[in-house]
N, CA, C and O atoms as a Tinker XYZ file with bonds, in Angstrom:
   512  protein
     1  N    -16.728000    9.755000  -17.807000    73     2
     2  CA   -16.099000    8.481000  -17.537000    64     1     3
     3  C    -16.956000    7.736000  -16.515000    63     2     4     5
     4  O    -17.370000    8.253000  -15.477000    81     3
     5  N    -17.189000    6.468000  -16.899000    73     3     6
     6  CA   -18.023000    5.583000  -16.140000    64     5     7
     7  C    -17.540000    5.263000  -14.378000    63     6     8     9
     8  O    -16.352000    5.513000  -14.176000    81     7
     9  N    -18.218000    4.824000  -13.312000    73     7    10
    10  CA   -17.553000    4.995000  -12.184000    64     9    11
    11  C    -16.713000    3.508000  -12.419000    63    10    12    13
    12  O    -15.672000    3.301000  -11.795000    81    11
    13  N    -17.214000    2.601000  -13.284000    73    11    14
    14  CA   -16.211000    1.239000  -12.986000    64    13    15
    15  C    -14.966000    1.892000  -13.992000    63    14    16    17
    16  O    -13.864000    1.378000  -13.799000    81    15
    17  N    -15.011000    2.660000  -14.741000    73    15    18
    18  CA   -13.863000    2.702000  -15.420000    64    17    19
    19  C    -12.406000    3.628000  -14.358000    63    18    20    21
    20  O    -11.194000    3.492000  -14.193000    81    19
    21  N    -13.430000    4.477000  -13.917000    73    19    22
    22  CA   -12.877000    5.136000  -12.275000    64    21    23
    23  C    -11.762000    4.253000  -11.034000    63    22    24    25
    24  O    -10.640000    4.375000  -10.544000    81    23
    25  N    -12.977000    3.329000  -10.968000    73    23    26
    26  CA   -12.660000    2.595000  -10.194000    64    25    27
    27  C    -11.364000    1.743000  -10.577000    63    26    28    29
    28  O    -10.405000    1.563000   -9.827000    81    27
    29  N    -11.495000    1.276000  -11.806000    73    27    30
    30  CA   -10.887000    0.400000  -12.194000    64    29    31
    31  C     -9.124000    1.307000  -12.101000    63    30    32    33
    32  O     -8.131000    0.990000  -11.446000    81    31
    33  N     -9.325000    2.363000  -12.956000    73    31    34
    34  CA    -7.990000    3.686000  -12.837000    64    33    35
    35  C     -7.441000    3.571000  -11.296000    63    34    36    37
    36  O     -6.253000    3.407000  -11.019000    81    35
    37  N     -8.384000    3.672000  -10.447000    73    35    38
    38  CA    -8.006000    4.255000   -9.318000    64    37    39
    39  C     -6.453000    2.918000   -8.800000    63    38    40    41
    40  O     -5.240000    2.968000   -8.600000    81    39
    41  N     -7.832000    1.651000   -8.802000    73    39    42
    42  CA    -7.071000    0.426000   -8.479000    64    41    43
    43  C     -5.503000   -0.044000   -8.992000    63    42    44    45
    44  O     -4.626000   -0.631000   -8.358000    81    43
    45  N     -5.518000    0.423000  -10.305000    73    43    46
    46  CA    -4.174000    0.385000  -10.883000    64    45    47
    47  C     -3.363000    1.633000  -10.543000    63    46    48    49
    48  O     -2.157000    1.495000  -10.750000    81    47
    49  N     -3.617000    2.416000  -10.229000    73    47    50
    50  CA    -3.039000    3.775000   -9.922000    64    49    51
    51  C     -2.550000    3.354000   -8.364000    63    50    52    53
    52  O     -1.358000    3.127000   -8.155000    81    51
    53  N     -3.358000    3.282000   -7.490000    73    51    54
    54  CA    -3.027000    2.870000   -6.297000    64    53    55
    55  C     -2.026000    1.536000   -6.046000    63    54    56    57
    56  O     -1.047000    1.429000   -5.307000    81    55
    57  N     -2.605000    0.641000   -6.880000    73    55    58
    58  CA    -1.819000   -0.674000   -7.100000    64    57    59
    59  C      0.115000   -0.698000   -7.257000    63    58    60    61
    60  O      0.997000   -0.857000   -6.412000    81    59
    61  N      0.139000   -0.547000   -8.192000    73    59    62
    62  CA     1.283000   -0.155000   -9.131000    64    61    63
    63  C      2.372000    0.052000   -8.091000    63    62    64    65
    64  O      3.034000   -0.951000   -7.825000    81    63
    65  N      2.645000    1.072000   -7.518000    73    63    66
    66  CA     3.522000    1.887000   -6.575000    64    65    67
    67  C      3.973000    0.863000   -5.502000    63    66    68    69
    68  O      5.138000    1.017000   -5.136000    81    67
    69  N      2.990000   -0.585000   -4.678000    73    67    70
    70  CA     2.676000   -1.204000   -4.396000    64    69    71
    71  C      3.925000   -2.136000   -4.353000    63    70    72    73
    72  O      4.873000   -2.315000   -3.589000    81    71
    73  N      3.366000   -2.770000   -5.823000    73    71    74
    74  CA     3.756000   -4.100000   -6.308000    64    73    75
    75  C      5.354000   -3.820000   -6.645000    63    74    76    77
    76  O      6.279000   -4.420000   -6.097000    81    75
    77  N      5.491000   -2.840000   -7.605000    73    75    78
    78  CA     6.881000   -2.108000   -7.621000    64    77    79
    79  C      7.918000   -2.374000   -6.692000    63    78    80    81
    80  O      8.851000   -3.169000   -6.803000    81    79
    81  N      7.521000   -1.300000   -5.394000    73    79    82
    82  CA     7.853000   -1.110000   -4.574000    64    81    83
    83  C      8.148000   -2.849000   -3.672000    63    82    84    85
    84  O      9.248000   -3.098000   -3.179000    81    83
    85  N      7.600000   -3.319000   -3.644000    73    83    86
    86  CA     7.375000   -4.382000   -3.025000    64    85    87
    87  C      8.277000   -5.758000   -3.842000    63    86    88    89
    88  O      8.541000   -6.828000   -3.293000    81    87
    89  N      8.571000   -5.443000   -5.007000    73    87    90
    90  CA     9.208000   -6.302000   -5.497000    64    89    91
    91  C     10.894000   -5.688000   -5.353000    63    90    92    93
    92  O     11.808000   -6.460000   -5.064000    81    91
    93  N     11.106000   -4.334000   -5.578000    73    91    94
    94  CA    12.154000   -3.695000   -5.351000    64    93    95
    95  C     12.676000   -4.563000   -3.781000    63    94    96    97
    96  O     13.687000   -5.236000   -3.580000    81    95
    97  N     11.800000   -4.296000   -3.066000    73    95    98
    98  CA    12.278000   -4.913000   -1.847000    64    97    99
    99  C     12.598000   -6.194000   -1.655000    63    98   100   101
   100  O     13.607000   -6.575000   -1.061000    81    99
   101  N     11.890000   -6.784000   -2.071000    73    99   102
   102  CA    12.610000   -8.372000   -2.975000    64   101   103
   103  C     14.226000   -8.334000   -3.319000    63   102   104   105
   104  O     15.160000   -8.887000   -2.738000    81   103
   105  N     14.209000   -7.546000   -4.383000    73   103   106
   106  CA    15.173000   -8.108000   -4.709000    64   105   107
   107  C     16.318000   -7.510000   -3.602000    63   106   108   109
   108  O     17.341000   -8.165000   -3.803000    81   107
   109  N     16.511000   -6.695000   -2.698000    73   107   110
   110  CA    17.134000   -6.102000   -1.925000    64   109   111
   111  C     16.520000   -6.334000   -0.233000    63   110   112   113
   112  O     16.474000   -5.417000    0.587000    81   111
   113  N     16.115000   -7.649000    0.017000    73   111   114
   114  CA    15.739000   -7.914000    1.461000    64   113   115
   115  C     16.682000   -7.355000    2.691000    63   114   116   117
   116  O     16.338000   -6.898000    3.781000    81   115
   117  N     18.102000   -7.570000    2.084000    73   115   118
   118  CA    19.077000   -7.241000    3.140000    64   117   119
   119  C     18.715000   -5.463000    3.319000    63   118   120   121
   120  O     18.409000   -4.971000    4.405000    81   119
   121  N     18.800000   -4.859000    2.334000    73   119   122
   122  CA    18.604000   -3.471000    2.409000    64   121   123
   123  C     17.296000   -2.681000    3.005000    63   122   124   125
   124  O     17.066000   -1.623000    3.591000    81   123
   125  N     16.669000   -3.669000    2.575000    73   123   126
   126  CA    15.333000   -3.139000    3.554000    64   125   127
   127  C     15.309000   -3.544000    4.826000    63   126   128   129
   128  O     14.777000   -2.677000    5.519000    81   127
   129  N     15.664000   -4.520000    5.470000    73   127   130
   130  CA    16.323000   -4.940000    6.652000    64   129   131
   131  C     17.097000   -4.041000    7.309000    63   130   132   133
   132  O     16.841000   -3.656000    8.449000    81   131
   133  N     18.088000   -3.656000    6.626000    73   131   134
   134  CA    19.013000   -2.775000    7.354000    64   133   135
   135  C     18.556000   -1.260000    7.924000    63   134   136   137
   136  O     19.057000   -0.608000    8.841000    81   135
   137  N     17.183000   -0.873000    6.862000    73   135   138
   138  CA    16.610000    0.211000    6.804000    64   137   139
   139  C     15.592000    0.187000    8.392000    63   138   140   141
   140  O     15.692000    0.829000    9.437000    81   139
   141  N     14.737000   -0.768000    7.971000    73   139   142
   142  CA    14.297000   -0.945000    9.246000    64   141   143
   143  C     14.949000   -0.939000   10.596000    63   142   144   145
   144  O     14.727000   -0.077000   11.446000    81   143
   145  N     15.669000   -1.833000   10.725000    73   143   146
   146  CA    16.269000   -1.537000   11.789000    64   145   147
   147  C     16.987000   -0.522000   12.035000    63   146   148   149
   148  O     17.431000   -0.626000   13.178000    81   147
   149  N     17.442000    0.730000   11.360000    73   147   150
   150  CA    17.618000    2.070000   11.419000    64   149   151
   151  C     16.888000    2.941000   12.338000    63   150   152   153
   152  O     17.138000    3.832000   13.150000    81   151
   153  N     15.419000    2.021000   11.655000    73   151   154
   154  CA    14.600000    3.307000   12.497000    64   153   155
   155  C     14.418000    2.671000   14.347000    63   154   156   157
   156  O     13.968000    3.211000   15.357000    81   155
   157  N     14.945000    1.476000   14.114000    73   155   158
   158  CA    14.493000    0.665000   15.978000    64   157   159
   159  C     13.464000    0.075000   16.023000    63   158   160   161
   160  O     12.886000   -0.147000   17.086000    81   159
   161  N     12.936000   -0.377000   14.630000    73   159   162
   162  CA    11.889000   -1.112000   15.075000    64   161   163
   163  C     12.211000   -2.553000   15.316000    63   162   164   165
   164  O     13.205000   -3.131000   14.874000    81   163
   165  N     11.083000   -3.179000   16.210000    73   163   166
   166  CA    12.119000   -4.814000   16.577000    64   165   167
   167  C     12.298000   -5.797000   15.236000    63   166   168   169
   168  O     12.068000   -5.316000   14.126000    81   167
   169  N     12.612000   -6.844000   15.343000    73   167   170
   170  CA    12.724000   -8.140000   14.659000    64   169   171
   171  C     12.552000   -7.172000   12.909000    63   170   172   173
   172  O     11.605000   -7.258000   12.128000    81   171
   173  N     13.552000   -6.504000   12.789000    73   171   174
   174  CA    13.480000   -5.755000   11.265000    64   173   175
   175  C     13.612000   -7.488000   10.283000    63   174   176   177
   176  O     13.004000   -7.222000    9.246000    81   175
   177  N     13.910000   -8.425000   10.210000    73   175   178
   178  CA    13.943000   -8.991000    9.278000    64   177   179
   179  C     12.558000   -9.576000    9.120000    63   178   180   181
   180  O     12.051000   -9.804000    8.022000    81   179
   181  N     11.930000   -9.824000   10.380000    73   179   182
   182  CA    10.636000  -10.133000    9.862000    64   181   183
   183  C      9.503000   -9.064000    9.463000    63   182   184   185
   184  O      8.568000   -9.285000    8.694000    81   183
   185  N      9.754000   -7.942000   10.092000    73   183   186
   186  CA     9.393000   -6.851000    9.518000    64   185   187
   187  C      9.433000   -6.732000    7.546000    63   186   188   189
   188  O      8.415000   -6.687000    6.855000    81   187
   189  N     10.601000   -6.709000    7.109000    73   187   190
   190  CA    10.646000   -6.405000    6.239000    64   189   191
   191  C     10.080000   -7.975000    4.922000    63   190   192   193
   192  O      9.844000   -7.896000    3.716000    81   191
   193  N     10.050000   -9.004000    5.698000    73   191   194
   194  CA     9.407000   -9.982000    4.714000    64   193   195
   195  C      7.985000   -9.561000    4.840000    63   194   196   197
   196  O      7.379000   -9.495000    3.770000    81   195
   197  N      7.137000   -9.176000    6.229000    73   195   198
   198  CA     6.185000   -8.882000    6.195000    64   197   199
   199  C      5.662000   -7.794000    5.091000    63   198   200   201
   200  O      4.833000   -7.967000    4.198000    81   199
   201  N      6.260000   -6.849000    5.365000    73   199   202
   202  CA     6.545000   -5.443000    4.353000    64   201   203
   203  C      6.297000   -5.844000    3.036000    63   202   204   205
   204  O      5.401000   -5.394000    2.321000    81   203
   205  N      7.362000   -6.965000    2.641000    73   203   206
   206  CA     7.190000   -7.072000    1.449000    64   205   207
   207  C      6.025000   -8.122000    0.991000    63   206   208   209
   208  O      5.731000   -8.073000   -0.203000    81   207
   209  N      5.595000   -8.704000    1.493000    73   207   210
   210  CA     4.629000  -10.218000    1.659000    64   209   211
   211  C      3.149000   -8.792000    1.313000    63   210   212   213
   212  O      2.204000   -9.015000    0.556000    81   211
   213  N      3.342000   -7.470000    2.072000    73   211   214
   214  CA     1.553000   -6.969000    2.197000    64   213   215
   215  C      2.009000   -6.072000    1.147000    63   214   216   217
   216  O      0.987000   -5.879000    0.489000    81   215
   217  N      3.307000   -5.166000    0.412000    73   215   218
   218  CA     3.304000   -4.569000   -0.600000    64   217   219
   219  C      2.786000   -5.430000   -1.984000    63   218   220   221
   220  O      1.834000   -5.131000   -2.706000    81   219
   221  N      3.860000   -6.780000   -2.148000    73   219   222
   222  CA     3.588000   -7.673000   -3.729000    64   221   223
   223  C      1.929000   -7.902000   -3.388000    63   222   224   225
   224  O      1.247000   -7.303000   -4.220000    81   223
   225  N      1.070000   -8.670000   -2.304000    73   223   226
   226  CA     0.304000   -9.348000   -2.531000    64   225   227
   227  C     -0.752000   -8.286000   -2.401000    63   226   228   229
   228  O     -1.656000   -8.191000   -3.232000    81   227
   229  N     -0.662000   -7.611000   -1.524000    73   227   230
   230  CA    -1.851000   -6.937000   -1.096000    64   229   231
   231  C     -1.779000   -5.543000   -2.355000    63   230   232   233
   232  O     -2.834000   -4.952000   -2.583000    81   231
   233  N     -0.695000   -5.180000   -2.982000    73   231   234
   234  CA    -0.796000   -4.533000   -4.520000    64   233   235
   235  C     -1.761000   -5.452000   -5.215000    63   234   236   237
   236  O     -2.858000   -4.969000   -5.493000    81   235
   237  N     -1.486000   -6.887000   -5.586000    73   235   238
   238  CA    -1.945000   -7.319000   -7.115000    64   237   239
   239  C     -3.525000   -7.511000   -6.330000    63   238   240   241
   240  O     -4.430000   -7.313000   -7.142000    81   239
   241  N     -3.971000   -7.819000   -5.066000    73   239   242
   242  CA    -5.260000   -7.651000   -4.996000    64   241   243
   243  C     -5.974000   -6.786000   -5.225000    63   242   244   245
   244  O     -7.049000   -7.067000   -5.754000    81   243
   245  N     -5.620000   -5.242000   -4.882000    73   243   246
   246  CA    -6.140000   -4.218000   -5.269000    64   245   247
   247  C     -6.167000   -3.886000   -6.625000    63   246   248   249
   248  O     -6.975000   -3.041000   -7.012000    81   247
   249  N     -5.140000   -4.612000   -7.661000    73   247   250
   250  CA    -5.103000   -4.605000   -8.717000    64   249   251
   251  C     -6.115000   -5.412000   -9.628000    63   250   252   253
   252  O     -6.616000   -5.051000  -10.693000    81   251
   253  N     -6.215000   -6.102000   -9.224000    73   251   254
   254  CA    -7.093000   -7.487000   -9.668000    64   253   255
   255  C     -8.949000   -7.509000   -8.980000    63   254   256   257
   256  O     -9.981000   -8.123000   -9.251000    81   255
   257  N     -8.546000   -6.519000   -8.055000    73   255   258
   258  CA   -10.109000   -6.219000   -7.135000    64   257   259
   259  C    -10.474000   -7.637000   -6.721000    63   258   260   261
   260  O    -11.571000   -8.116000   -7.009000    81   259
   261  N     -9.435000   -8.383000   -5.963000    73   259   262
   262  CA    -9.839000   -9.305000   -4.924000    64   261   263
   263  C     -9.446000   -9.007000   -3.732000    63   262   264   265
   264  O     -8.391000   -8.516000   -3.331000    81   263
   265  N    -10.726000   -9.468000   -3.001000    73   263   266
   266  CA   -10.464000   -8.994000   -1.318000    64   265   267
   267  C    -10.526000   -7.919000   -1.245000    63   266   268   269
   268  O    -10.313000   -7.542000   -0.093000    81   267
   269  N    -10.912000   -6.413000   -2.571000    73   267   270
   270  CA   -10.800000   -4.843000   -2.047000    64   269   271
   271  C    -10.372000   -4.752000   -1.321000    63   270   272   273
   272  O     -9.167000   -4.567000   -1.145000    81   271
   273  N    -11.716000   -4.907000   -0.153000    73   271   274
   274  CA   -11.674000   -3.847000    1.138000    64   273   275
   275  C    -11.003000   -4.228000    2.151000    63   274   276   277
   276  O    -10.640000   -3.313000    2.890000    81   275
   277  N    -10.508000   -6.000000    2.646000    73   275   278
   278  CA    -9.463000   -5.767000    3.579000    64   277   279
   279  C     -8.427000   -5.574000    2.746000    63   278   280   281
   280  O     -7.490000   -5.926000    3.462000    81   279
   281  N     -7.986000   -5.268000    1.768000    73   279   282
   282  CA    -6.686000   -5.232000    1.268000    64   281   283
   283  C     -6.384000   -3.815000    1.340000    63   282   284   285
   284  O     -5.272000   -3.327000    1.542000    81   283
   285  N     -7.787000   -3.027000    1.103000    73   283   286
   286  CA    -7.080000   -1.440000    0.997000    64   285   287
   287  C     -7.235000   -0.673000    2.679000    63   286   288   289
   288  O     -6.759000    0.347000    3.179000    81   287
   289  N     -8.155000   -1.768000    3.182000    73   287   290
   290  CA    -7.554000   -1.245000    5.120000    64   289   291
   291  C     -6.563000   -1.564000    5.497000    63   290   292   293
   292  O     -5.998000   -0.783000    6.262000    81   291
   293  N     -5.784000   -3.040000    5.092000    73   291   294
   294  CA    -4.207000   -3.595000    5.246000    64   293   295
   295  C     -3.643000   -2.166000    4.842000    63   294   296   297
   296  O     -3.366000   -1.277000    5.647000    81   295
   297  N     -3.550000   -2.113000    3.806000    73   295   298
   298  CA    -2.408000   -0.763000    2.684000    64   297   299
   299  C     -2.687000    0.162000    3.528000    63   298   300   301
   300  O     -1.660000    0.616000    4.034000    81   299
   301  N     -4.076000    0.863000    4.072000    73   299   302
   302  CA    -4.185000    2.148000    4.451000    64   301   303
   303  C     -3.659000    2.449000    6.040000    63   302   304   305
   304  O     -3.328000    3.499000    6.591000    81   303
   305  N     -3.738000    0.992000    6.541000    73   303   306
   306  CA    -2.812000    1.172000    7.650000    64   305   307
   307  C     -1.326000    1.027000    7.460000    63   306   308   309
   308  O     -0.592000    1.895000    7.932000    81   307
   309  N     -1.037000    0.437000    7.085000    73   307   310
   310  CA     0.507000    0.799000    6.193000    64   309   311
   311  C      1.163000    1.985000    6.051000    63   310   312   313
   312  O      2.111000    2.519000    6.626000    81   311
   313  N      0.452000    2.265000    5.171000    73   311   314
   314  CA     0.391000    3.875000    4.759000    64   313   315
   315  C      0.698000    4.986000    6.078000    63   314   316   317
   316  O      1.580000    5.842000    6.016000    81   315
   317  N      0.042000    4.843000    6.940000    73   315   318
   318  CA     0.080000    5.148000    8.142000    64   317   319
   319  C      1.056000    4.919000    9.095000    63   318   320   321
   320  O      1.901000    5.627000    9.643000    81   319
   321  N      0.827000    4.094000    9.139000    73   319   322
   322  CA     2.020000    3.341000   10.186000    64   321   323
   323  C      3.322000    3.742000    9.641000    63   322   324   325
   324  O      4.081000    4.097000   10.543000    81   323
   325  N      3.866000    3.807000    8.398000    73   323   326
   326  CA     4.706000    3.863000    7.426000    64   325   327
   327  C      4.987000    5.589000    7.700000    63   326   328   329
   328  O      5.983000    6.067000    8.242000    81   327
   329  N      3.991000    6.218000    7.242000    73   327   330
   330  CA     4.384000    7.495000    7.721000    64   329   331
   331  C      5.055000    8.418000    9.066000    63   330   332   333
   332  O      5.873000    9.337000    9.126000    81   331
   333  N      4.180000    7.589000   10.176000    73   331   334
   334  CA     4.682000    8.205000   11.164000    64   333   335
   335  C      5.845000    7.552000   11.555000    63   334   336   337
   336  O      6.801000    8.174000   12.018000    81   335
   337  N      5.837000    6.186000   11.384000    73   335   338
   338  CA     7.232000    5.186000   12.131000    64   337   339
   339  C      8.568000    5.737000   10.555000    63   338   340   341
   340  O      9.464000    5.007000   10.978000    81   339
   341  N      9.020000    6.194000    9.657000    73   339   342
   342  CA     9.665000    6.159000    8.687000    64   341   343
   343  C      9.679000    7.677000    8.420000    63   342   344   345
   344  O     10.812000    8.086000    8.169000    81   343
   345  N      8.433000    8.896000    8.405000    73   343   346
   346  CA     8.724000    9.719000    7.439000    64   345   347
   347  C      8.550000   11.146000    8.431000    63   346   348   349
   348  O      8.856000   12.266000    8.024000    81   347
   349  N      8.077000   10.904000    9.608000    73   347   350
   350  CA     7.455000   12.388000   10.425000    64   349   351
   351  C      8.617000   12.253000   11.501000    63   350   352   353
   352  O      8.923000   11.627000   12.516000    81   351
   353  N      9.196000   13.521000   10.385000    73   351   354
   354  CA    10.309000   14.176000   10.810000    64   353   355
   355  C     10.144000   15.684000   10.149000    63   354   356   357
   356  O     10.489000   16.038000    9.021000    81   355
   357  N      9.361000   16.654000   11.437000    73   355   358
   358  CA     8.772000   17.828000   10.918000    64   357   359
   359  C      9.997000   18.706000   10.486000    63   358   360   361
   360  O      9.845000   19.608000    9.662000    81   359
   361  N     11.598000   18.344000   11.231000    73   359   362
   362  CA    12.409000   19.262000   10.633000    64   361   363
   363  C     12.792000   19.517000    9.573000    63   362   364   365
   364  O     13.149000   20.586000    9.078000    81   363
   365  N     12.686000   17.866000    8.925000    73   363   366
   366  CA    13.286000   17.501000    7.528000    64   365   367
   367  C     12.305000   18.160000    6.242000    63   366   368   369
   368  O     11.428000   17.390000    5.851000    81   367
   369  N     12.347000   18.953000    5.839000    73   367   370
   370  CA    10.909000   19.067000    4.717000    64   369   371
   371  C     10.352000   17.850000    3.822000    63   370   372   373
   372  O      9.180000   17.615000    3.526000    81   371
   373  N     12.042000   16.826000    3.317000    73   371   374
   374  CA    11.444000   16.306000    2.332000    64   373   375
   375  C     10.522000   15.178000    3.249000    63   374   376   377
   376  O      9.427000   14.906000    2.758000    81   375
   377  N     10.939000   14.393000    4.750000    73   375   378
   378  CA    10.185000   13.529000    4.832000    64   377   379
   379  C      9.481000   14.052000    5.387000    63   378   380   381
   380  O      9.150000   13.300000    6.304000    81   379
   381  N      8.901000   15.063000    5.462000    73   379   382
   382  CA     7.169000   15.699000    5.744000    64   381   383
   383  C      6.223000   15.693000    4.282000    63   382   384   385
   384  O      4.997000   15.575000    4.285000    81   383
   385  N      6.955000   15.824000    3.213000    73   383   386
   386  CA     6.547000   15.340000    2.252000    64   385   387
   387  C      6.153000   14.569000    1.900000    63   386   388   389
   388  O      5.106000   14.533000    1.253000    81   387
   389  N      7.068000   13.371000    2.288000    73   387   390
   390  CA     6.723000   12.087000    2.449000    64   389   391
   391  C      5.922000   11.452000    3.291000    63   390   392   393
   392  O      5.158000   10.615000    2.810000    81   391
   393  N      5.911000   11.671000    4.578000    73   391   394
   394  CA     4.689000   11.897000    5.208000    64   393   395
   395  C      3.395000   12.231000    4.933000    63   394   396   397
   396  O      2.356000   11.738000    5.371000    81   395
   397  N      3.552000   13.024000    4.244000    73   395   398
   398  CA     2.311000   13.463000    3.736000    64   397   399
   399  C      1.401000   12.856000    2.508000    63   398   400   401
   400  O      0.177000   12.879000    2.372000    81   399
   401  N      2.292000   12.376000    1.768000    73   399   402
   402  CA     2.016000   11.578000    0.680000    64   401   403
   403  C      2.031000   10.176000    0.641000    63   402   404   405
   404  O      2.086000    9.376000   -0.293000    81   403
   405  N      1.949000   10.012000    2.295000    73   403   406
   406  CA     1.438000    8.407000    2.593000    64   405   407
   407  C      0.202000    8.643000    3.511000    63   406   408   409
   408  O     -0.533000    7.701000    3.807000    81   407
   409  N     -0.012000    9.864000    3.941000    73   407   410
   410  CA    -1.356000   10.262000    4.670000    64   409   411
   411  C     -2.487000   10.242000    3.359000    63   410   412   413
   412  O     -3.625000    9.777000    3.430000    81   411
   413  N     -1.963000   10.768000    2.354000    73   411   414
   414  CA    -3.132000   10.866000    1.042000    64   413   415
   415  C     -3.021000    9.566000    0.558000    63   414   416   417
   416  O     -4.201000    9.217000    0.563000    81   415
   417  N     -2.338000    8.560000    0.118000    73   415   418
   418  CA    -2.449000    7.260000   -0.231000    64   417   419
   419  C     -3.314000    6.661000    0.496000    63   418   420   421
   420  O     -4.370000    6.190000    0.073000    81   419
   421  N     -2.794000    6.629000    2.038000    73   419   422
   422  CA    -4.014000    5.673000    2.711000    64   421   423
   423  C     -5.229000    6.195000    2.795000    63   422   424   425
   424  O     -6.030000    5.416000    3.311000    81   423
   425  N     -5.730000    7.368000    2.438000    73   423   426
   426  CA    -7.122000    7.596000    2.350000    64   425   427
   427  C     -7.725000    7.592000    0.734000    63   426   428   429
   428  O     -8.907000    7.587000    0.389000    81   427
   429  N     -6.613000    7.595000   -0.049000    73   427   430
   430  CA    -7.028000    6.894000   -2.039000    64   429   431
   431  C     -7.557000    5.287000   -1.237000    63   430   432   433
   432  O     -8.389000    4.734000   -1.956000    81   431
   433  N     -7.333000    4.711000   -0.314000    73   431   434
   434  CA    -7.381000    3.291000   -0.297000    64   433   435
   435  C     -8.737000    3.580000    0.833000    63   434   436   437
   436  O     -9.657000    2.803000    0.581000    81   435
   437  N     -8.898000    4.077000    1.453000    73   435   438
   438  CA   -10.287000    4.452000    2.333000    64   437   439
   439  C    -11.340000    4.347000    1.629000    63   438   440   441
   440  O    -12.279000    3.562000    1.753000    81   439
   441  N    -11.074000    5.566000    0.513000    73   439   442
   442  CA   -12.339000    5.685000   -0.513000    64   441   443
   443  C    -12.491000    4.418000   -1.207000    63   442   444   445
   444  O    -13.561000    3.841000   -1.401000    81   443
   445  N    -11.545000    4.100000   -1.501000    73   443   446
   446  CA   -11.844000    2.193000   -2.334000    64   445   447
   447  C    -12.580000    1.640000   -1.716000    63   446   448   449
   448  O    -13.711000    1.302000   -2.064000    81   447
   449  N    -11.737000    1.341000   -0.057000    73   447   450
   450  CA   -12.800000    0.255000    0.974000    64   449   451
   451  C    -13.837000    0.860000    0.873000    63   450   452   453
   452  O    -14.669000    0.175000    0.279000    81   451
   453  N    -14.332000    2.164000    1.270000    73   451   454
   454  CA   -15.599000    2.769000    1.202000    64   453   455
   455  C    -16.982000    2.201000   -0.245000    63   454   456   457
   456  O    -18.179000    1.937000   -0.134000    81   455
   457  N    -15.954000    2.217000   -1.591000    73   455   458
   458  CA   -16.309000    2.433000   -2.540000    64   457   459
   459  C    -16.331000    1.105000   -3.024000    63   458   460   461
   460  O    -17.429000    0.606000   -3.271000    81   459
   461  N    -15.229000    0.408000   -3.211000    73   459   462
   462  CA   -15.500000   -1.473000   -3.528000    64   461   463
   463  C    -14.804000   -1.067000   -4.583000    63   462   464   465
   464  O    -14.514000    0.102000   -4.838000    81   463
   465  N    -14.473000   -2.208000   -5.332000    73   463   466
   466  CA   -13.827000   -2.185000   -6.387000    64   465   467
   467  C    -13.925000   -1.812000   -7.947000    63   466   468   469
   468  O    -13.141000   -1.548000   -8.858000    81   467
   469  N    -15.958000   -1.988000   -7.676000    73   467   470
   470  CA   -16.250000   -2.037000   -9.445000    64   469   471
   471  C    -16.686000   -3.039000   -9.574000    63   470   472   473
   472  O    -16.521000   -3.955000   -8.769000    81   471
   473  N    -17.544000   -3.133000  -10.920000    73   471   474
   474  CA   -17.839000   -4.099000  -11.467000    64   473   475
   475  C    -16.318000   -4.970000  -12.104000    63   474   476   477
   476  O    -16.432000   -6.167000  -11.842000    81   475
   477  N    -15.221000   -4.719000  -12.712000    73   475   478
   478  CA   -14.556000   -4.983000  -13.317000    64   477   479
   479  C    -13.162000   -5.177000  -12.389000    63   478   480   481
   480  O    -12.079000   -4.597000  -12.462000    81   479
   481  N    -13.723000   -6.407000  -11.339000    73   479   482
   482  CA   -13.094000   -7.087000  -10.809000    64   481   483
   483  C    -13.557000   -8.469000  -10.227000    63   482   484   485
   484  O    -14.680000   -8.972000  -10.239000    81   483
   485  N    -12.286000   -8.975000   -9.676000    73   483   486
   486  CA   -12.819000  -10.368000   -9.604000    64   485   487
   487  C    -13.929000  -10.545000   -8.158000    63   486   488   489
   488  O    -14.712000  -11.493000   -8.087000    81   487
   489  N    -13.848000   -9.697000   -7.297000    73   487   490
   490  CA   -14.927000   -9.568000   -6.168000    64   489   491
   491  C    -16.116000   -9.507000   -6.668000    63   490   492   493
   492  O    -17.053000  -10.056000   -6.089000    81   491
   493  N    -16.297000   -8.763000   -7.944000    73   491   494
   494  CA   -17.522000   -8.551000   -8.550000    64   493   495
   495  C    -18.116000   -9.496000   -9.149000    63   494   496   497
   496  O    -19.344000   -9.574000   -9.179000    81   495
   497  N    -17.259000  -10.419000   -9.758000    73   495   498
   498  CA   -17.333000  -11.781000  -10.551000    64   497   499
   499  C    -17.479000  -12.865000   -9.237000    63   498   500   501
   500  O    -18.001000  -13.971000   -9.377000    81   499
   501  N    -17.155000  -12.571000   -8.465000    73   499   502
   502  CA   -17.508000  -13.842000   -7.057000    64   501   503
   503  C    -19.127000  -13.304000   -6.652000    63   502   504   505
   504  O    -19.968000  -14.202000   -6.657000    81   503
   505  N    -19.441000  -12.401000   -6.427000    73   503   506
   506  CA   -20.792000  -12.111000   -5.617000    64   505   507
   507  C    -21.950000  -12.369000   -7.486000    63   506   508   509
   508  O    -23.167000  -12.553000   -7.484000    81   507
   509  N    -21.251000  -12.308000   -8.512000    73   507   510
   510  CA   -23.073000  -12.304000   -9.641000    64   509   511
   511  C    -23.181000  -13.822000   -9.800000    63   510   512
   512  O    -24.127000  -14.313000  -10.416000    81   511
């Protein structure tokens, strides 16, 4: 398999979960609101438009391979931030799980920034 065809997999693979996710929160702002502020973080309502503003947009970029690489350092700090502020809770197993499986996401999005998007995106079509 070719590396743009790779690349291209990766981007939709990574993407997807994203945009989903990010539209889910859409349609349920109050609920993600309420979630946030669960955990104590401040101003949860702007939190959670933010949330959802870098899941929808900063998904279809990585999807579309515009902007890659700040889009997959945005996500990979996310990812991060997301884990420890939401999921690292070593007693709980499942959100160590979860934890954990936002520690491996934000580094699927490392290797992107590292790696670029591919030919078979629109970053690629801006620089020929």
């Amino acid at each position: 398999m070719s590396v743009n065809v790779q690349l291209l997999l990766a981007r939709v693979l990574l993407s997807i979960m994203f945009i989903l996710s990010g539209w889910g929160k859409f349609g349920s702002v109050e609920g993600t609101t309420g979630y946030i502020a669960s955990l104590g973080l401040p101003l949860p309502a702007l939190a959670a438009w933010l949330t959802i503003a870098l899941e929808i947009f900063g998904g279809l970029a990585i999807l579309i391979g515009f902007m890659t690489r700040p889009a997959a350092w945005a996500l990979a700090a996310f990812c991060v931030a997301t884990a420890f502020l939401a999921h690292y809770q070593p007693a709980d197993q499942m959100q160590m799980i979860s934890f954990m499986k936002n520690i491996a996401i934000a580094g699927g999005f490392l290797a992107l920034a590292a790696a670029g998007p591919g030919a078979w995106s629109v970053d690629a079509r801006r620089t020929a």
